[in-house]
Residue, then its C-alpha position, 0 to 999 in steps of 0.5 A: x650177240x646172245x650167248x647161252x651164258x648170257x640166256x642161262x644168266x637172264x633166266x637166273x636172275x628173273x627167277x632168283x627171289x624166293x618169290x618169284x620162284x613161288x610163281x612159276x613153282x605153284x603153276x608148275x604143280x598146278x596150286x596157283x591160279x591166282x594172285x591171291x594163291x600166292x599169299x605166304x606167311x608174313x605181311x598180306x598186303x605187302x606181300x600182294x604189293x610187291x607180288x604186282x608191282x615187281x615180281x609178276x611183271x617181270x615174269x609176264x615180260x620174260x614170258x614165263x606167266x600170263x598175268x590178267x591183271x583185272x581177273x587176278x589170275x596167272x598162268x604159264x606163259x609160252x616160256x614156262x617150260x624154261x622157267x619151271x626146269x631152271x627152278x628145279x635146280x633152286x633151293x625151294x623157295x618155302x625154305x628161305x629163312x627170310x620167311x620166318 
């Protein structure tokens, strides 16, 4: 049996790296359209690496993003909403001092 705890807890853990806040905080604000919108400071191409074979996908299967693998691009899926106002409360994820 789902309770809100265990929802709320499901949520938080899909959303907890500062990478994947990236993704739903750049839809949100309407900056990112596609993978390559999401690149930051760092190494590019284990940045983009790890962006499609972890962080996308398990955002595409919470439904917080649609994610066209050919095209590149994503954008909000049918629970971004969720997503969006549950990050709010994170700590902003360009001011993660792993990123430095």
């Amino acid at each position: 049996m789902s309770t809100t705890h265990d929802t709320s807890s499901a949520r938080t853990q899909t959303v907890a790296t500062p990478e994947r806040r990236r993704v739903i905080a750049g839809l949100a604000d309407e900056t990112v359209e596609t993978v390559a919108d999401l690149r930051v400071r760092g190494r590019v191409d284990e940045i983009v690496a790890e962006l499609r074979e972890t962080h996308l996908p398990a955002l595409e299967e919470a439904g917080y993003i649609e994610w066209d693998r050919e095209e590149g691009t994503i954008e909000p899926g049918p629970n971004f909403e969720e997503a969006a106002e549950h990050i709010a409360d994170l700590p902003d994820p360009d001011d993660d001092p792993a990123d430095d």
